[in-house]
N, C-alpha and C positions, 0 to 999 in steps of 0.2 A: 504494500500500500504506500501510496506517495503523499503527502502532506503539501499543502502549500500555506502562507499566511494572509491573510487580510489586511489591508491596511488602511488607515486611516481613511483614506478614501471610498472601499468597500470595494478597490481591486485587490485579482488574483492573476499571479502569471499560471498561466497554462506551460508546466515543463514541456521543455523542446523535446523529450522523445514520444509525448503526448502528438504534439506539432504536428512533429514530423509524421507519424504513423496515420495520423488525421489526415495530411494534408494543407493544413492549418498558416495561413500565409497572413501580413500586416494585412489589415483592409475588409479582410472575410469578415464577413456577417455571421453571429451569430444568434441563434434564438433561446431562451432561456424559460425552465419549466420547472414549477415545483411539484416533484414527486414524495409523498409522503413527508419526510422528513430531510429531504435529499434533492438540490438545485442538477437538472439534467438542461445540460449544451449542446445542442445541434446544429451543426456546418447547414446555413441558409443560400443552398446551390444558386439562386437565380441572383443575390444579391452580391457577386464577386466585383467588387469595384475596377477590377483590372479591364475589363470588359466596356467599361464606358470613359477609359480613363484620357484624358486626353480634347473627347468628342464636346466639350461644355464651354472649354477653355475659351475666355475672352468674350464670353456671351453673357447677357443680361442674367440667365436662368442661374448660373454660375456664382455671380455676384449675389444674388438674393438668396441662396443657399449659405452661402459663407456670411452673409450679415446675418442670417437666422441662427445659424449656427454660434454666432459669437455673443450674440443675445441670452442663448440655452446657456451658452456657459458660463455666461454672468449671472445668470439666474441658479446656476447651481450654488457659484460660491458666494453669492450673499444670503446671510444665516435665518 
């Protein structure tokens, strides 16, 4: 059994020979499911950002994504 720790934030690294045997790359989507007692993670296939990467760049849709996104995150860290 492999242990990993939580932190402050309520991240977990996924060890690399997890990863690697997944598949598991920066970016992958994944989905998250509470079983009983027990958080189960599933690789979300159609969500592989590599796939679109690139295709936004310099476009309006792009820019409104990245300000939403900086929005979330200041909404996280204010308490």
């Amino acid at each position: 059994m492999t242990t990993v720790q939580l932190s402050t934030k309520g991240q977990v690294v996924i060890p690399k020979e997890f990863r690697e045997q997944l598949n598991l790359h920066e970016g992958d989507l994944l989905s998250v499911e509470i079983s009983g007692e027990s958080l189960v993670f599933s690789k979300v296939k159609e969500g592989n950002w590599r796939r679109w990467r690139g295709t936004l760049r310099g476009t309006s849709s792009l820019q409104e994504h990245e300000r939403e996104h900086k929005e979330e995150v200041k909404g996280e860290e204010s308490p």
